[in-house]
C-alpha positions, 0 to 999 in steps of 0.5 A, a space after each residue: 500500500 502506497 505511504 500519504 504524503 503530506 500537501 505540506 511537511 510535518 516537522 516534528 521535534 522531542 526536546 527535554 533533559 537528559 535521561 527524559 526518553 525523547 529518543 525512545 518516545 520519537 522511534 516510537 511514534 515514527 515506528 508508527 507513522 511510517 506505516 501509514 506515512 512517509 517519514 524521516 527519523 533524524 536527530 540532532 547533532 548528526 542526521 548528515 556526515 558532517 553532522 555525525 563528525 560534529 556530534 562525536 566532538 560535542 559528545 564523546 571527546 571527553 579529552 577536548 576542552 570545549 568553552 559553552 560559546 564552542 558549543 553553539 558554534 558547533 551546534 549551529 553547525 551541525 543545524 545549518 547542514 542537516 536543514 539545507 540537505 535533509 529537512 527542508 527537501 523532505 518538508 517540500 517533498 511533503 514528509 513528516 519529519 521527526 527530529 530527536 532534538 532541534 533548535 531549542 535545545 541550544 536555548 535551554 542547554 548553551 543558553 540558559 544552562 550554559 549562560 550564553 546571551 539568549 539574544 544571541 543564540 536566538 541569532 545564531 538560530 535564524 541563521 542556522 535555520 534559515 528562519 525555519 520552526 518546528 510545526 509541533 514540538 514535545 517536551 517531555 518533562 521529567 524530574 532532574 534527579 530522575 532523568 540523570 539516573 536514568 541517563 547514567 546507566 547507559 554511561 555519561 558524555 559531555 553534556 550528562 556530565 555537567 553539575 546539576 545546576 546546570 541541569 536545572 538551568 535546562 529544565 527551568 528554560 525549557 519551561 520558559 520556552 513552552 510558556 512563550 509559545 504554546 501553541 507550538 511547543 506543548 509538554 508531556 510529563 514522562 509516565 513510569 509507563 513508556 507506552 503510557 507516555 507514547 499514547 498521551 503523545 499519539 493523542 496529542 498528535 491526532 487532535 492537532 495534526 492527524 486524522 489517520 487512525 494510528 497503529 497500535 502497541 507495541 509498534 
């Protein structure tokens, strides 16, 4: 059976603090999608070649130093590719797209947990971006202690080694983002239950976005 494309792309971004699940709850819900629809799964840093160089610097060279201000360069980077040669083709070519993290993960992260001028990220965005936004963005919101105990047991990188302030700091703007764009970003609390989170997501998706009947779990 032929796969629906959109007349228009969906863009689909999972935004939260470590050990949150957005990895595990966006395969979930593209798992889903890409029976009925024709979809993309990607992620950020990474989802092109340059991409995936970028992502192994910001991730896994622990012996490197690298400054906050480093760190939205090579974020930004990382964007202006994986926009120019894997989002915008595919929102032309009407797919959904669903990203594990975007552009507002270097607000919360090198912005408020970093310290960075938000004015000056929010720049930096518009650039990397070429002025694109999510049309959804879920974030799933989980208790800081929680989450970093959760993300430990898979080993630390960079950013899950970072004092717990700052882990703070992230959760906090995350929250400031959804307050000042509700329509677009919208927070689903993380439910002991991975399925259970999964359903209030498939939910939220099919009142806003959706009309298709989606699959069932645990696909």
């Amino acid at each position: 059976m032929a796969k629906k494309s959109l007349r228009r792309g969906l863009f689909i971004t999972f935004e939260g603090t470590e050990g949150c699940g957005k990895s595990t709850q966006s395969r979930l819900l593209y798992d889903c999608l890409k029976r009925s629809y024709d979809c993309v799964y990607t992620r950020e840093p990474g989802g092109t070649a340059a991409g995936d160089y970028i992502r192994h610097i910001l991730l896994h060279s622990k012996k490197i130093k690298i400054s906050d201000m480093a760190e939205v360069f090579l974020f930004e980077a990382a964007r202006a590719q994986i926009v120019r040669e894997v989002i915008r083709p595919s929102l032309k070519a009407g797919r959904i797209i669903i990203c594990d993290r975007f552009s507002d993960a270097t607000i919360a992260y090198q912005g408020y947990g970093g310290k960075i001028p938000l004015k000056l990220i929010e720049s930096l965005n518009a650039a990397a971006t070429e002025g694109l936004k999510p049309d959804l963005t879920i974030i799933l919101d989980i208790d800081i202690n929680t989450g970093l105990r959760r993300a430990k047991k898979k080993g630390i990188d960079r950013m899950e080694a970072k004092d717990i302030a700052y882990h703070r700091r992230v959760r906090a703007g995350y929250l400031k983002l959804a307050k000042s764009e509700p329509k677009r970003i919208k927070i689903i609390k993380v439910e002991s239950d991975l399925y259970k989170t999964q359903e209030n997501i498939r939910a939220l998706i099919l009142r806003n976005y959706l009309t298709t009947k989606l699959c069932h779990f645990p696909i």
